[in-house]
DRENSE-284755 format. One record per residue (C-alpha): x negated, y, z negated. Coordinates in pm, 1 decimal. Each point is the difference from the previous one (the first is absolute). Layout:
+----------+----------+----------+
!        x !        y !        z !
+----------+----------+----------+
!        X !        Y !        Z !
...
+----------+----------+----------+
//
This chain:
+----------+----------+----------+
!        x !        y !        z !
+----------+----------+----------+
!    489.1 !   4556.1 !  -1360.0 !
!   -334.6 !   -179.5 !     -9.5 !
!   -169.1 !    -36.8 !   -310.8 !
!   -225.7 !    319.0 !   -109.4 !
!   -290.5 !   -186.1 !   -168.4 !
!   -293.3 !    216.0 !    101.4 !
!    129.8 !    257.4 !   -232.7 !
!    -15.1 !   -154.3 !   -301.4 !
!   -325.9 !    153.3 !   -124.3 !
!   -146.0 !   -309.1 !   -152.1 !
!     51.6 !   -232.0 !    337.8 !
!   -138.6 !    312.3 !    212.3 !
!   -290.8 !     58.2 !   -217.9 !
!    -77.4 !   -408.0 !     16.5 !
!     73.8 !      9.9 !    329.6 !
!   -221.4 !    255.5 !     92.7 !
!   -308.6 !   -189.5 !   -219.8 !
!     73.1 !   -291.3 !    208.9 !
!    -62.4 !    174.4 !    338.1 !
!   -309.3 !    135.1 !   -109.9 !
!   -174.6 !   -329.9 !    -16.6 !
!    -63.0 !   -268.2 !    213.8 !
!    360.0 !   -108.1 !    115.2 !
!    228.7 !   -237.3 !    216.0 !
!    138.4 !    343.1 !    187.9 !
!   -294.4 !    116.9 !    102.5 !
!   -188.5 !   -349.5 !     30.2 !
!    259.3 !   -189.1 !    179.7 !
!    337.2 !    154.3 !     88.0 !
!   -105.0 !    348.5 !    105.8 !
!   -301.1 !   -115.8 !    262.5 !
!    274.0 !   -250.7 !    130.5 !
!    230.7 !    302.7 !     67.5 !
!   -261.1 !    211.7 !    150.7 !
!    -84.7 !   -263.3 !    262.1 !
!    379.9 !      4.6 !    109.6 !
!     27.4 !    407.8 !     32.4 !
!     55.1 !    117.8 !    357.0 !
!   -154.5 !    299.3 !    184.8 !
!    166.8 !    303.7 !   -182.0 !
!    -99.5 !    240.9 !    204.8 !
!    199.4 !    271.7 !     76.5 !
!    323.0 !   -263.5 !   -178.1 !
!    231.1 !     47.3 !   -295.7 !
!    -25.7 !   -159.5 !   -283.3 !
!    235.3 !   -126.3 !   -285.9 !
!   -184.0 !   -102.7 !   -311.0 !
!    256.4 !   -154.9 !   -270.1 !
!   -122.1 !    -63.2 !   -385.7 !
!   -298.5 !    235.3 !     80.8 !
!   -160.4 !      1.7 !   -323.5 !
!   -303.7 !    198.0 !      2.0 !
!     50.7 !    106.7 !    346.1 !
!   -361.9 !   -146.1 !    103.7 !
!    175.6 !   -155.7 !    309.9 !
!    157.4 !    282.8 !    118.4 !
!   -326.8 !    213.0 !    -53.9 !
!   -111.5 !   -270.0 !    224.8 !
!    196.6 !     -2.1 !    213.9 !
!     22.6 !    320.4 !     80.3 !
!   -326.2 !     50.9 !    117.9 !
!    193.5 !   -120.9 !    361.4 !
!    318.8 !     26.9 !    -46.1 !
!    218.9 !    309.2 !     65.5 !
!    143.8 !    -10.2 !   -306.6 !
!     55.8 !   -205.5 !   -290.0 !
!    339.7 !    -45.0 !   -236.3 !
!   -124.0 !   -186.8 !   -390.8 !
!    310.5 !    -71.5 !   -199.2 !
!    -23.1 !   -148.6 !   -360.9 !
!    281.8 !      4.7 !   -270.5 !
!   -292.9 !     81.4 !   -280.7 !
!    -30.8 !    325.0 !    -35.0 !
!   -411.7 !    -92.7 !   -157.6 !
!   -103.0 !   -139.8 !    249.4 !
!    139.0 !    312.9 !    251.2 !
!   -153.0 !    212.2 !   -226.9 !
!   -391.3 !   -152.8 !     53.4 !
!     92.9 !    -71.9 !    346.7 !
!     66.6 !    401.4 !     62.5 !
!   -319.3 !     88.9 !   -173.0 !
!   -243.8 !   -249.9 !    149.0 !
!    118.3 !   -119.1 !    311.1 !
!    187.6 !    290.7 !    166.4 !
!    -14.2 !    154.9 !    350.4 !
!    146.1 !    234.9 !    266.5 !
!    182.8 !   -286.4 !    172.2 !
!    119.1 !   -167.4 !   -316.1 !
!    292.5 !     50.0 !   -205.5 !
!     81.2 !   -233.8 !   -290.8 !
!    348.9 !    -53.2 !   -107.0 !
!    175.1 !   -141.2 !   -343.6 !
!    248.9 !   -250.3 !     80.5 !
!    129.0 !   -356.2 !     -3.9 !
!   -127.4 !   -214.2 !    231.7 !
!    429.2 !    -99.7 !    -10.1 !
!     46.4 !    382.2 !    128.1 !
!   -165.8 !    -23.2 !    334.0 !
!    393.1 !    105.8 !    127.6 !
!   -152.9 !    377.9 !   -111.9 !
!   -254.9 !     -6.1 !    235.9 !
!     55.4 !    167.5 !    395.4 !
!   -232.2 !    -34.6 !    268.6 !
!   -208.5 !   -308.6 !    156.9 !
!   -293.8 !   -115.6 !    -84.4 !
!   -287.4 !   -246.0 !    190.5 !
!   -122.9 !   -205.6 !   -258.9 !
!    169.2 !    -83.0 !   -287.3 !
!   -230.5 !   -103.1 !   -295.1 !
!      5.0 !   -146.2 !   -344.9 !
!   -219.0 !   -150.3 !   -290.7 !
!    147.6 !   -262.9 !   -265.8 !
!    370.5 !    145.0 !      2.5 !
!    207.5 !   -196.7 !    208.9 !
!     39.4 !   -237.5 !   -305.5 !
!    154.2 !    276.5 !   -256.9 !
!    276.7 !      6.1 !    233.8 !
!    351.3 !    -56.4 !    -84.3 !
!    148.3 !     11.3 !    329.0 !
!   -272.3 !   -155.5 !    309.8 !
!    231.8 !    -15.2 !    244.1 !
!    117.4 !    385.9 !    -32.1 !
!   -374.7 !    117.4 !    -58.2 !
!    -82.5 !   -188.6 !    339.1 !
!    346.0 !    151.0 !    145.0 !
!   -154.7 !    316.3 !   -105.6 !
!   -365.1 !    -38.5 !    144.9 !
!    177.7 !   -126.9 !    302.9 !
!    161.2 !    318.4 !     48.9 !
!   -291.1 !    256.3 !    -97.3 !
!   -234.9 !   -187.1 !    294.0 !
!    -54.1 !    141.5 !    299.0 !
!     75.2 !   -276.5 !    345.3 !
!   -263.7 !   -278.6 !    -45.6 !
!   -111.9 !    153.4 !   -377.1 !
!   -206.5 !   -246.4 !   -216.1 !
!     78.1 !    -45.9 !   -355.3 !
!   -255.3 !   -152.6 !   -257.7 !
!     36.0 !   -101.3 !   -279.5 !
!   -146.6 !   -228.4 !   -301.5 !
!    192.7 !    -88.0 !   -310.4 !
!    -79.1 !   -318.7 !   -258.8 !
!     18.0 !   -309.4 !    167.1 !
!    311.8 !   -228.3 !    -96.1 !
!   -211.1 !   -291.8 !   -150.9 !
!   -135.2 !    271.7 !   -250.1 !
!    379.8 !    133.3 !    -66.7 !
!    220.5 !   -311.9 !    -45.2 !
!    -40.4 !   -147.3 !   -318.1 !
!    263.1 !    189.1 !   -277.2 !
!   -250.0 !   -133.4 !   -233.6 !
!   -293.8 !    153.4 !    -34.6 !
!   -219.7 !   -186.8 !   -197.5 !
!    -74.3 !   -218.2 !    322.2 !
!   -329.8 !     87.7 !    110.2 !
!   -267.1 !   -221.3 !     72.0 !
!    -53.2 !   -361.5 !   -144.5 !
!   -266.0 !   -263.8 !     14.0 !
!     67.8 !   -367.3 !     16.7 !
!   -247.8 !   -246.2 !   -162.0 !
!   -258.2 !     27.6 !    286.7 !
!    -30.6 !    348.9 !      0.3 !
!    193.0 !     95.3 !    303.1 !
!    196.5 !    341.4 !    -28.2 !
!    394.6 !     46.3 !    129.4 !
!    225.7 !    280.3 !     10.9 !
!    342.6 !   -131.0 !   -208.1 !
!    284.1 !    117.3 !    246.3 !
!    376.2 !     12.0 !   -115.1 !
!    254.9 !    179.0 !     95.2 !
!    -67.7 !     52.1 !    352.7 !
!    355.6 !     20.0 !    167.4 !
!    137.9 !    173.5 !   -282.6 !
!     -5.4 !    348.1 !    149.4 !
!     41.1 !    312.7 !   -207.0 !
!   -156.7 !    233.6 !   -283.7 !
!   -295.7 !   -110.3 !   -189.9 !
!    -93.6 !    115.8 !   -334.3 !
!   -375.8 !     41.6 !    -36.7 !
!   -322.8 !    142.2 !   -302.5 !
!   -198.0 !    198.5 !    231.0 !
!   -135.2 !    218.7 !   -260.4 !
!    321.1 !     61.9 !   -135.7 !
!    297.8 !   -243.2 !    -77.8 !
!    287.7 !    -42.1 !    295.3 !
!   -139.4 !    160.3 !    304.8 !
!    268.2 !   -104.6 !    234.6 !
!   -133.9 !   -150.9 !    363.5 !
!    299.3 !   -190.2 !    255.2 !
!   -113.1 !   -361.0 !    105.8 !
!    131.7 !   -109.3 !    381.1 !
!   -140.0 !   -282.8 !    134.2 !
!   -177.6 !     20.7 !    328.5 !
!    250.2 !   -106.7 !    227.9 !
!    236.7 !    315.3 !   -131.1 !
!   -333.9 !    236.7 !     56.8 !
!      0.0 !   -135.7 !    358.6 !
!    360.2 !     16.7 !     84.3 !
!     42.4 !    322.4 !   -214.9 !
!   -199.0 !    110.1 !    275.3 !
!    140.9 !   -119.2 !    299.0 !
!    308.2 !     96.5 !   -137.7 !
!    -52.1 !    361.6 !     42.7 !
!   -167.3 !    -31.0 !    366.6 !
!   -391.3 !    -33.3 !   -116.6 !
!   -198.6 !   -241.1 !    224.3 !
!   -291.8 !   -132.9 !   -207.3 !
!   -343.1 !     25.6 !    172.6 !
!   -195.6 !   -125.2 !   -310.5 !
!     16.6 !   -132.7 !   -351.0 !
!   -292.5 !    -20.0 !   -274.0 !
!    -72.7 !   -159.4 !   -284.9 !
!   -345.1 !    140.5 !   -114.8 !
!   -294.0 !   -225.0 !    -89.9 !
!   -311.5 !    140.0 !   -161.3 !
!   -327.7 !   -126.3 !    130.1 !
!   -348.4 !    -55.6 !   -202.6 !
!    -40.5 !    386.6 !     -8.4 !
!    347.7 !    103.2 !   -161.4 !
!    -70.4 !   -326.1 !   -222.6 !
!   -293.8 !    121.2 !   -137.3 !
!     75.7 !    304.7 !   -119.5 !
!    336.0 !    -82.8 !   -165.6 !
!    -33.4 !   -415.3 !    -79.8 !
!    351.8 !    -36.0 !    -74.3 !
!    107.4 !     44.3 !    392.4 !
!   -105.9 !   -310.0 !     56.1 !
!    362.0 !   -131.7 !   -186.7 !
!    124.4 !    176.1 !    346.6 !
!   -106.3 !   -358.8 !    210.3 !
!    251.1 !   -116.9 !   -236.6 !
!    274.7 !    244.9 !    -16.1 !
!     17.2 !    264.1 !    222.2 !
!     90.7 !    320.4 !   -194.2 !
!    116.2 !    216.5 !    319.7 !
!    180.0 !    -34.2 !    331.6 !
!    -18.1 !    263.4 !    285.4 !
!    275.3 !     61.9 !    318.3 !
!    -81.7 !    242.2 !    274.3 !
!    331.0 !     -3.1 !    217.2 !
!     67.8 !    178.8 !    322.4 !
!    346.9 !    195.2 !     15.1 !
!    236.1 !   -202.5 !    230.1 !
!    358.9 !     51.3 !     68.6 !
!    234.6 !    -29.1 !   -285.4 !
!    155.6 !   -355.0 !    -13.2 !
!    407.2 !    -26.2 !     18.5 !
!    110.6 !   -268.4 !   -218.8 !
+----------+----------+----------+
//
């Protein structure tokens, strides 16, 4: 089972502070999604690590109707009071469970998960399955240069004229990660990009694009520190159209 972090009430309570200010979701990763959403109209759609449910109320103002799972049970809970509707239902589950789920969906959808993820190649198995003939799946999840080092008191360095790097180590040694994010050993999975990409073609996805966001002057300006992203890039997005299922 995936890691439950969202419940601990001092990470959901920072975590919620953080998304109430200026932010890289909003600023940088979310915008990038939005430009890569297909017309919804009258589709199905799978959200997976929901959160708040603010994409699925979104997304629902097309669609037909809209599945949000999340293992936290807090962040359920705020999604059923603020962002509920007739076409929505929200689900608690693992994003490891998707074997519960019947039914087909359009569009499958999902927001910095993909890298809590034990298992890739069964969660993309999974997706495979749920998606309709010629579904799209999209999804963003950290990038693997932010992910590899075991280390984490990398970071960024200056040499003696000034110039900034990104210290990378690690890099082909796949597997859990033990990071602070507000609280001590939130656990995120590290694959490199080559095992995203065949992870993918694996279970009979055919990539049509892949991101890696970039603020501009705007996004810069209001939160300064994006500008490390010319750098490092923090995020990487795949939207995939369902193929047939590859016999190895």
């Amino acid at each position: 089972m995936s890691q439950n972090i969202f419940d601990d009430p001092f990470f959901f309570s920072s975590y919620q502070e953080l998304r109430e200010g200026a932010n890289y979701n909003d600023l940088l990763e979310q915008p990038a999604m939005a430009a890569l959403v297909p017309d919804l109209t009258g589709k199905s759609v799978l959200d997976i690590g929901c959160g708040y449910g603010r994409n699925c109320l979104a997304f629902s103002q097309k669609a037909a109707s809209v599945t949000g799972i999340d293992i936290s049970s807090r962040m359920l809970n705020v999604a059923m009071k603020e962002n509920c509707g007739g076409n929505i239902r929200y689900l608690r589950m693992d994003m490891e469970e998707l074997d519960r789920l019947d039914g087909e969906y359009d569009f499958i959808y999902s927001s910095l998960a993909f890298h809590y993820a034990e298992n890739l190649d069964k969660l993309l198995s999974d997706c495979h399955r749920l998606l309709k003939k010629d579904g799209i799946i999209l999804f963003s999840q950290e990038h693997p240069i932010a992910t590899a080092s075991i280390n984490t008191d990398y970071r960024y360095v200056k040499d003696e004229e000034g110039n900034v790097f990104f210290k990378v180590a690690d890099y082909q040694k796949e597997g859990i990660r033990h990071v602070r994010w507000f609280v001590d050993d939130v656990i995120h999975q590290h694959r490199t990009f080559s095992t995203i990409v065949n992870s993918l073609s694996e279970a009979g996805f055919i990539i049509e694009k892949c991101v890696e966001p970039c603020p501009g002057k705007k996004e810069i300006r209001k939160l300064p520190r994006l500008r490390n992203e010319i750098i490092k890039p923090s995020f990487i997005i795949f939207k995939a159209r369902k193929g047939e299922t590859q016999c190895l």
